[in-house]
TIPANU-805670 format. One record per residue (C-alpha): residue number from 1; chain; x, y, z. Coordinates in nm, 2 decimals. Layout:
BEGIN
@i=NUM ch=A px=X py=Y pz=Z
...
//
This chain:
BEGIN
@i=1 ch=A px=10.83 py=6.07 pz=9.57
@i=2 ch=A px=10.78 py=6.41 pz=9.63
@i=3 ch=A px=10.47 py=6.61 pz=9.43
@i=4 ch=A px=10.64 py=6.74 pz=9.12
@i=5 ch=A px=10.41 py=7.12 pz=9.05
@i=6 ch=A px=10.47 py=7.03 pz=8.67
@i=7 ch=A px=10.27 py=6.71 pz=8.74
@i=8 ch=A px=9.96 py=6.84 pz=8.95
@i=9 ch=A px=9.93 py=7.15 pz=9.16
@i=10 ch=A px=10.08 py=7.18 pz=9.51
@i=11 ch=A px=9.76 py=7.19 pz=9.67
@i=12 ch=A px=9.71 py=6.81 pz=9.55
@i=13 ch=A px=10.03 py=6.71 pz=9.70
@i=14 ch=A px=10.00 py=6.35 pz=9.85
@i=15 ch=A px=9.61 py=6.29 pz=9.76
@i=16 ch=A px=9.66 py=6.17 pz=9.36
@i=17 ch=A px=9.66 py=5.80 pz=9.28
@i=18 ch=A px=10.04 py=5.77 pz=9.21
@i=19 ch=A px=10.07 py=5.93 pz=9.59
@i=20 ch=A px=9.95 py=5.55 pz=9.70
@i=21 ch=A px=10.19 py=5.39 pz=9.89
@i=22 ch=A px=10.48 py=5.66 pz=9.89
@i=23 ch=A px=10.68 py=5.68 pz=10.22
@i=24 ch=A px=10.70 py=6.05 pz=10.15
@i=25 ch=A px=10.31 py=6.05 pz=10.12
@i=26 ch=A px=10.24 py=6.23 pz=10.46
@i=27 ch=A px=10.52 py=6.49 pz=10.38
@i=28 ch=A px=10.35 py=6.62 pz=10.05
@i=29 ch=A px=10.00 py=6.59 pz=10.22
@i=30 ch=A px=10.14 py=6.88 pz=10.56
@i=31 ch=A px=10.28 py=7.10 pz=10.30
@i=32 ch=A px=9.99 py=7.10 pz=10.09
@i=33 ch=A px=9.76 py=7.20 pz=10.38
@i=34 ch=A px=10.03 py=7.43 pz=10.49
@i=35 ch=A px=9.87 py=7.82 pz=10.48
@i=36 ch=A px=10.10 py=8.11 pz=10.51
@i=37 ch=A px=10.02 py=8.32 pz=10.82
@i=38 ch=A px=10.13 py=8.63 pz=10.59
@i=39 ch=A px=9.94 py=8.56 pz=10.30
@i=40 ch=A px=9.63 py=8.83 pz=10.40
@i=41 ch=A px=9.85 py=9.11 pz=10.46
@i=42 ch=A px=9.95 py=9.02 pz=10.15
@i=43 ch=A px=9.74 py=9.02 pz=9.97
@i=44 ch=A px=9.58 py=9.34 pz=10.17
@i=45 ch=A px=9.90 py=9.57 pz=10.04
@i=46 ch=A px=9.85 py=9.42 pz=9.68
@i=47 ch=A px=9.50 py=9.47 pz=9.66
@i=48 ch=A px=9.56 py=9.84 pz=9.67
@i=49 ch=A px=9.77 py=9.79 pz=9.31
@i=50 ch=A px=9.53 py=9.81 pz=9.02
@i=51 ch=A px=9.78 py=9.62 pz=8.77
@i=52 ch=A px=10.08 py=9.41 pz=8.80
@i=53 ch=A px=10.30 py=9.30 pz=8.54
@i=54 ch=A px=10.58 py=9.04 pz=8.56
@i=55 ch=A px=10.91 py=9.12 pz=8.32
@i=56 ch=A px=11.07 py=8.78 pz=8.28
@i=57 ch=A px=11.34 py=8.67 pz=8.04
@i=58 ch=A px=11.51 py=8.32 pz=8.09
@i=59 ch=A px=11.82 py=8.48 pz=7.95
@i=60 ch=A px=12.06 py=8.71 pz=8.14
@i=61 ch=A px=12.18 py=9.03 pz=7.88
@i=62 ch=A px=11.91 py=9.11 pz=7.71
@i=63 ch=A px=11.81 py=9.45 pz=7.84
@i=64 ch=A px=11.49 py=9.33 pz=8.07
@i=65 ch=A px=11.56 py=9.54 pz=8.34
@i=66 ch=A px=11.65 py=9.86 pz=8.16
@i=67 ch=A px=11.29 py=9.74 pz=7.96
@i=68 ch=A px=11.10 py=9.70 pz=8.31
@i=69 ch=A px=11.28 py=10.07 pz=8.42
@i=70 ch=A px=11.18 py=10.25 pz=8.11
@i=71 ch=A px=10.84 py=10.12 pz=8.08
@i=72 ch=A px=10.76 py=10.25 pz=8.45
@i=73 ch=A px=10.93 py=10.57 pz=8.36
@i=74 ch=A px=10.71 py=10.60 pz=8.06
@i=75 ch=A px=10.38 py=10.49 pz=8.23
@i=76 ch=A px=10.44 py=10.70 pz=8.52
@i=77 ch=A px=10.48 py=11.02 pz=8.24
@i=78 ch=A px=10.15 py=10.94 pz=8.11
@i=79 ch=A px=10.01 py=11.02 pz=8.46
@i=80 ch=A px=10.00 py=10.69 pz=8.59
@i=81 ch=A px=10.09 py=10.61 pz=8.96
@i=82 ch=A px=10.33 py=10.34 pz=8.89
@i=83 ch=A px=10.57 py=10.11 pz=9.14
@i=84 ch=A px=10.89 py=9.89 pz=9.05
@i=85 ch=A px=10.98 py=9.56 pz=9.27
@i=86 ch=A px=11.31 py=9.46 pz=9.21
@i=87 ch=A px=11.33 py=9.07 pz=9.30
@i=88 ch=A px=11.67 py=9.06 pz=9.17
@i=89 ch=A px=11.80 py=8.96 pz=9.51
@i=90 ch=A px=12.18 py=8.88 pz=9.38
@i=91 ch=A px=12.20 py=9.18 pz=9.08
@i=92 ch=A px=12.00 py=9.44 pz=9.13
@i=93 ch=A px=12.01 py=9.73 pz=8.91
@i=94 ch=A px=11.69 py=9.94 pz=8.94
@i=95 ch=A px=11.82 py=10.22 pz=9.20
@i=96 ch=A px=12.07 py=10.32 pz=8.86
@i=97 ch=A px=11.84 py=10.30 pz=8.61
@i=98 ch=A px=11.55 py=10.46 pz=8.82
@i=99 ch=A px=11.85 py=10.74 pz=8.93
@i=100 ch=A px=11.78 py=10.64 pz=9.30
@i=101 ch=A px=12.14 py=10.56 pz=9.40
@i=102 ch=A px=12.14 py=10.81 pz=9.69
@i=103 ch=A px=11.82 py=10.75 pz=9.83
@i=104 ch=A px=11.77 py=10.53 pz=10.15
@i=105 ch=A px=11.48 py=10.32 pz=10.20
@i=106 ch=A px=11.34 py=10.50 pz=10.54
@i=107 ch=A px=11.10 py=10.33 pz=10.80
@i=108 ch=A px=10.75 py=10.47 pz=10.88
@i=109 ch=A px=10.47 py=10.32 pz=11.09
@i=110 ch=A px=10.31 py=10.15 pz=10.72
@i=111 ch=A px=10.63 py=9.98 pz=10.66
@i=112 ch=A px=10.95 py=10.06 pz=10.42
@i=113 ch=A px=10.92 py=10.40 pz=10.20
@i=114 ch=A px=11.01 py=10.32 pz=9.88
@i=115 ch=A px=11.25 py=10.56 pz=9.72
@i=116 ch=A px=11.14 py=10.77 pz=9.41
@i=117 ch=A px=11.25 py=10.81 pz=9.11
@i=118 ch=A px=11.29 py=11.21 pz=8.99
@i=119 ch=A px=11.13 py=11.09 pz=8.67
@i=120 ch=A px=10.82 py=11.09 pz=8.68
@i=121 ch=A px=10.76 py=10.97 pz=9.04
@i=122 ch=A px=10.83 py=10.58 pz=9.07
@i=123 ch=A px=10.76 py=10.45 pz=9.39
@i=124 ch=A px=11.12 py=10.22 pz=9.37
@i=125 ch=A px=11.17 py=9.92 pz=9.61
@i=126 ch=A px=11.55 py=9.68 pz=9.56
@i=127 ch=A px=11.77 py=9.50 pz=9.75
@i=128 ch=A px=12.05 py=9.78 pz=9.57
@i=129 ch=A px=11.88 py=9.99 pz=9.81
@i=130 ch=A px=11.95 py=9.86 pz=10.13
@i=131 ch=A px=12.30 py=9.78 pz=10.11
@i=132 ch=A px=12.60 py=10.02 pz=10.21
@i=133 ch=A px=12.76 py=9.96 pz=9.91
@i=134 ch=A px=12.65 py=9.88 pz=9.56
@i=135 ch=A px=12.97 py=9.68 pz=9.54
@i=136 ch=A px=12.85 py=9.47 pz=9.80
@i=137 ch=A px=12.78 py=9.12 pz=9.69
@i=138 ch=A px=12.47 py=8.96 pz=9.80
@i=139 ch=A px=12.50 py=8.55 pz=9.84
@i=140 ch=A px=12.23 py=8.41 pz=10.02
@i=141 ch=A px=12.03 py=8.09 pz=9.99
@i=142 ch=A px=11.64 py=8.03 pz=9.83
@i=143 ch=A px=11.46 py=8.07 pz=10.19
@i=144 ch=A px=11.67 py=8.38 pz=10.29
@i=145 ch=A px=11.53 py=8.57 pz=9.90
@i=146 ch=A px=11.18 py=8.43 pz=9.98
@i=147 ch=A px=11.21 py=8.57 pz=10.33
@i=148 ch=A px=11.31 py=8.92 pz=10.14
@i=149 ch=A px=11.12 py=8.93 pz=9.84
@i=150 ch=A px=10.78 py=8.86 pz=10.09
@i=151 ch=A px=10.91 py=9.15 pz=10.34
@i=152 ch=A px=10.92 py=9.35 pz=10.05
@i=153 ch=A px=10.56 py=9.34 pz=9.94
@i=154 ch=A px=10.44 py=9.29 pz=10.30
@i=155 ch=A px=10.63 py=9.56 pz=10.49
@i=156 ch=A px=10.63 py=9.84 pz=10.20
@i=157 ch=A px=10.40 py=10.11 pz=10.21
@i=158 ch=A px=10.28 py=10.07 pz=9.83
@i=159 ch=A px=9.99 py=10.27 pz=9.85
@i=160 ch=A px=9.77 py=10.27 pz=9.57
@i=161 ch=A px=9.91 py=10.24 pz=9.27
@i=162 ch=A px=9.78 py=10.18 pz=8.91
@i=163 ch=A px=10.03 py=9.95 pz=8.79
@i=164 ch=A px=10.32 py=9.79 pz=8.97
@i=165 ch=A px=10.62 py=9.68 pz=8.75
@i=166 ch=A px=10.78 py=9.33 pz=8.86
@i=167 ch=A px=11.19 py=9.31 pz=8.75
@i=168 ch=A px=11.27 py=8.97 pz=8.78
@i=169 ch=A px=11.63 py=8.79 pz=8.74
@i=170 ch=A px=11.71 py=8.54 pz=8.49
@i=171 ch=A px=11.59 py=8.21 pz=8.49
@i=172 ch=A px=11.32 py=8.00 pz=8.72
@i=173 ch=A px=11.44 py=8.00 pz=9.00
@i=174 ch=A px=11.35 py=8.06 pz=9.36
@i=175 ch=A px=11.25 py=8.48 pz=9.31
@i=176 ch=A px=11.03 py=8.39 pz=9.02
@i=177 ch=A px=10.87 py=8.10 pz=9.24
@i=178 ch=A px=10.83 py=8.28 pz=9.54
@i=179 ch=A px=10.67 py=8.62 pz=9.36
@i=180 ch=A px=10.43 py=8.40 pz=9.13
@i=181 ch=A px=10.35 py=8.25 pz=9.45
@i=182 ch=A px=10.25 py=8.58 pz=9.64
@i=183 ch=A px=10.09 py=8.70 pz=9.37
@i=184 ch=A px=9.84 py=8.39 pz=9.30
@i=185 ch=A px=9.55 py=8.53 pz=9.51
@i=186 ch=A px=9.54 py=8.87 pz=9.40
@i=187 ch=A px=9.57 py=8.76 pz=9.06
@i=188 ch=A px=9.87 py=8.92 pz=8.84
@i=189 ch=A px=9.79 py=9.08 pz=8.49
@i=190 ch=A px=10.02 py=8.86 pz=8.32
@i=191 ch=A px=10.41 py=8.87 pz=8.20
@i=192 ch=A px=10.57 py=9.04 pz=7.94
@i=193 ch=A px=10.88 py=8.80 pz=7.78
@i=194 ch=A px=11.18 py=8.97 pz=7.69
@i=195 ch=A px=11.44 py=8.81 pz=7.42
@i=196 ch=A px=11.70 py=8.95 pz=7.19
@i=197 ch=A px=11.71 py=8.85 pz=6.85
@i=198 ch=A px=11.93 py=8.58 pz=6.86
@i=199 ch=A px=11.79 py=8.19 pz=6.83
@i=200 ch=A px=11.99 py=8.10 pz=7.09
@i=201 ch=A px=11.84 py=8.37 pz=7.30
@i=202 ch=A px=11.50 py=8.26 pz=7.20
@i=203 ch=A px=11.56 py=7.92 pz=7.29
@i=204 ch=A px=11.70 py=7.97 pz=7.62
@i=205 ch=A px=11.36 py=8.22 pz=7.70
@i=206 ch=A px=11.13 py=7.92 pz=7.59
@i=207 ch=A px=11.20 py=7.80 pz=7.93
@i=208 ch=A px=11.05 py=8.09 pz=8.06
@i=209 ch=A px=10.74 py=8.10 pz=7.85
@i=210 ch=A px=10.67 py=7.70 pz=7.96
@i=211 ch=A px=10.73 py=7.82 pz=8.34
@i=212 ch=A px=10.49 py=8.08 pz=8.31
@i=213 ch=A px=10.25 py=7.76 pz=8.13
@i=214 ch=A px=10.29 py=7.52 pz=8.45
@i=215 ch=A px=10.24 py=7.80 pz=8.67
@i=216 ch=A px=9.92 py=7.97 pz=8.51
@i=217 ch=A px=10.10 py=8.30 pz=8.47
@i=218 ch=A px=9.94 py=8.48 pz=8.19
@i=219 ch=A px=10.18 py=8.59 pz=7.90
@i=220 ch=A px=10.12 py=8.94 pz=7.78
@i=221 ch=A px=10.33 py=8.89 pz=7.49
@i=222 ch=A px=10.67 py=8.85 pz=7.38
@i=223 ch=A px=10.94 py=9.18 pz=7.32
@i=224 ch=A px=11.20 py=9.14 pz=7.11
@i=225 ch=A px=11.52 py=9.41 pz=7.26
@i=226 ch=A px=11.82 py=9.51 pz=7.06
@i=227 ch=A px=11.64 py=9.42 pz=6.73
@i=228 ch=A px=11.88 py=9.58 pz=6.43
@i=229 ch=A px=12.09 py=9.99 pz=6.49
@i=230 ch=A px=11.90 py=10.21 pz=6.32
@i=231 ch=A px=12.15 py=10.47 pz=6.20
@i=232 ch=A px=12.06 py=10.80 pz=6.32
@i=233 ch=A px=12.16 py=10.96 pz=5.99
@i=234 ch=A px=12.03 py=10.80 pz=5.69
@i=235 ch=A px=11.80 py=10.53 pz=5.95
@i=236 ch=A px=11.91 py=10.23 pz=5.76
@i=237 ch=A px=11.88 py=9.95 pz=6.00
@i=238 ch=A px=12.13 py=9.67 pz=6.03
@i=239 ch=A px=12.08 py=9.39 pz=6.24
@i=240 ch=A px=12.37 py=9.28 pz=6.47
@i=241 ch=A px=12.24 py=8.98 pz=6.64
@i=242 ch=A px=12.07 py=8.82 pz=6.36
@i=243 ch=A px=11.68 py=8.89 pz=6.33
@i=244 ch=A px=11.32 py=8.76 pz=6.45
@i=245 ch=A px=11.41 py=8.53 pz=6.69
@i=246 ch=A px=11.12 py=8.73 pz=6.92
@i=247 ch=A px=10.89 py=8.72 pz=6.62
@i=248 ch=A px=10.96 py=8.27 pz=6.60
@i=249 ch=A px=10.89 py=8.19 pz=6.96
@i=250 ch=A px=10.56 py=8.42 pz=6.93
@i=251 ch=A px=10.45 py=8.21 pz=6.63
@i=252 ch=A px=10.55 py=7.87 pz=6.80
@i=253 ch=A px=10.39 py=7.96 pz=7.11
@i=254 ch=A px=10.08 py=8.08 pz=6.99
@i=255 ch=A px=10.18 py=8.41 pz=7.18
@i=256 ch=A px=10.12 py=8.77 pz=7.12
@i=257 ch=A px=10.40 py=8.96 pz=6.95
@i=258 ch=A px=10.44 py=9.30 pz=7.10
@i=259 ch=A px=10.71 py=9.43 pz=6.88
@i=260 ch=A px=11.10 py=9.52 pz=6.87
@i=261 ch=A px=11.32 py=9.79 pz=7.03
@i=262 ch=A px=11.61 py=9.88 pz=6.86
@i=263 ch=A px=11.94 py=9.91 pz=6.99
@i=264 ch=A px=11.98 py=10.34 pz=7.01
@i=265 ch=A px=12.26 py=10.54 pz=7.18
@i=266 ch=A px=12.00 py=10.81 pz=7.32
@i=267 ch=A px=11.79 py=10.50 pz=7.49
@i=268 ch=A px=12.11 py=10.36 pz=7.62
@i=269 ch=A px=12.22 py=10.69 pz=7.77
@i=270 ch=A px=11.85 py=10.75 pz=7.90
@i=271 ch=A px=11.91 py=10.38 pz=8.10
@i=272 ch=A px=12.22 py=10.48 pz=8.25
@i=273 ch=A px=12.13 py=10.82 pz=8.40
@i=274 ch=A px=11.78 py=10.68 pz=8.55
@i=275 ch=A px=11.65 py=10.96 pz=8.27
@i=276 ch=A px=11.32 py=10.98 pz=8.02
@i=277 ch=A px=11.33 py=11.04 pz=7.72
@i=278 ch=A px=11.09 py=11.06 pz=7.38
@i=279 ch=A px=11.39 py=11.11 pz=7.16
@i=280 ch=A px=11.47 py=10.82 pz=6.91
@i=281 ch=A px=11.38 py=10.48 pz=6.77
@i=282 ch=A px=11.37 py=10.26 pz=7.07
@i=283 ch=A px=11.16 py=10.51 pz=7.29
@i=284 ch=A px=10.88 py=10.57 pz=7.02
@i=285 ch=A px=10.89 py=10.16 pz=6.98
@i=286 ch=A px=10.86 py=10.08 pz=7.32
@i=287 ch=A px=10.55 py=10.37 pz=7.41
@i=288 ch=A px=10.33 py=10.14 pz=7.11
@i=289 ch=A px=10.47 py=9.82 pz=7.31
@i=290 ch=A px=10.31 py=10.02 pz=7.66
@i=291 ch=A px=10.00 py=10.11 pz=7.47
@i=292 ch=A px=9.93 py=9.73 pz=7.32
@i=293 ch=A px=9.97 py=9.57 pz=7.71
@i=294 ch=A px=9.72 py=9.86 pz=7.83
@i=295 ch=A px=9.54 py=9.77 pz=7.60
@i=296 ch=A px=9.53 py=9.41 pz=7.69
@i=297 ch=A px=9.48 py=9.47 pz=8.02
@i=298 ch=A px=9.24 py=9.70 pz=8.03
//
């Protein structure tokens, strides 16, 4: 029986009671005195980062990487120095919605130069990035991402930074493992959990909010995207996917609410073109969203 992480953690593989007697005893016990020879460089590069935040939805479509674009944007606007990591080994989308498409990742003697972002200076790091083509499709196995996603902490020239922004892919997979992982010494400011409104999204993010439990990853709070269209001439809102599914897993999970983001054409446009803007509903929600996680950080 090997040790199960939802059981006990991993450094108690092969040493609890129920380990007695299990021919796979001696197994758990090596990989739970196993240290990673990479683990103080590190944790050297992310001790230079002031804050860092994990965006994490359980459900693919709901907007969390245009979210984790636009709240880097919007911090780094507010005179922030501010980093995005794209783990999204398989679908990465930050070079487009940071507008650094025609940048190339260059090599220096401190590692990888992120690209960065015309708006407002984001230091920009995905696997979009470094292929020829963003047509290319990326299919690797779980070690070959955790090879990446480390190289992409350890060999980047970060720099100081006051907050770097985590994009994440759906699920709980191997990226979210491997990054929680990395990020356990040098302790991580917590996640922010992005749903739409849906219950059927809501149910398929609980998964992420009792990942984040087992793994003792702080939750920030929950966001609720696409919640209602405000019309942009008489600002009556009508909600498309239903309503407060966000608002029900932040009451069941005891969680902080954060607030909603509405779906809005200018926003949308904003995404697309790697662009800021202050204009409209969903920008104005999301800067009080930014201001409550400073403010819980801080």
């Amino acid at each position: 029986m090997v040790a199960n992480s939802d059981t006990f953690p991993i450094e108690d593989a092969g040493k609890a009671a129920v380990c007695s007697g299990c021919p796979g005893r001696e197994l758990c016990l090596s990989q739970g005195q196993q240290k990673d020879p990479d683990q103080d460089v590190l944790d050297l590069r992310l001790r230079a980062i002031r804050h860092k935040i994990l965006v994490l939805s359980g459900k693919g479509g709901v907007g969390k990487s245009s979210i984790a674009s636009q709240f880097s944007i919007q911090l780094a606007q507010s005179g922030k120095k501010v980093g995005l990591l794209d783990v999204d080994i398989c679908g990465p989308s930050a070079p487009k919605l940071l507008g650094v498409t025609d940048q190339i990742i260059e090599t220096s003697q401190w590692g990888w130069k992120p690209a960065i972002s015309p708006q407002g200076g984001v230091k920009v790091l995905s696997v979009g990035s470094l292929l020829s083509s963003d047509s290319h499709a990326v299919v690797w196995r779980g070690p070959r991402k955790t090879s990446m996603i480390k190289k992409m902490i350890k060999d980047t020239f970060w720099g100081r930074l006051d907050y770097l922004i985590i994009d994440t892919p759906p699920g709980t997979s191997d990226e979210h493992l491997t990054i929680v992982q990395l990020l356990a010494r040098t302790k991580p400011d917590g996640a922010i959990i992005v749903t739409s409104p849906q219950r059927l999204s809501a149910g398929v993010v609980s998964r992420e909010i009792r990942f984040c439990q087992k793994l003792n990853v702080p939750i920030l709070g929950i966001l609720e995207n696409m919640s209602g269209f405000q019309c942009p001439c008489c600002h009556e809102v009508t909600d498309l996917f239903s309503r407060g599914g966000g608002e029900e897993l932040a009451m069941k999970y005891n969680i902080p609410f954060l607030g909603k983001i509405p779906l809005d054409s200018d926003f949308t446009v904003a995404c697309e073109s790697g662009l800021y803007t202050s204009q409209g509903p969903a920008s104005t929600a999301l800067e009080t969203i930014i201001t409550s996680v400073t403010n819980i950080i801080s």
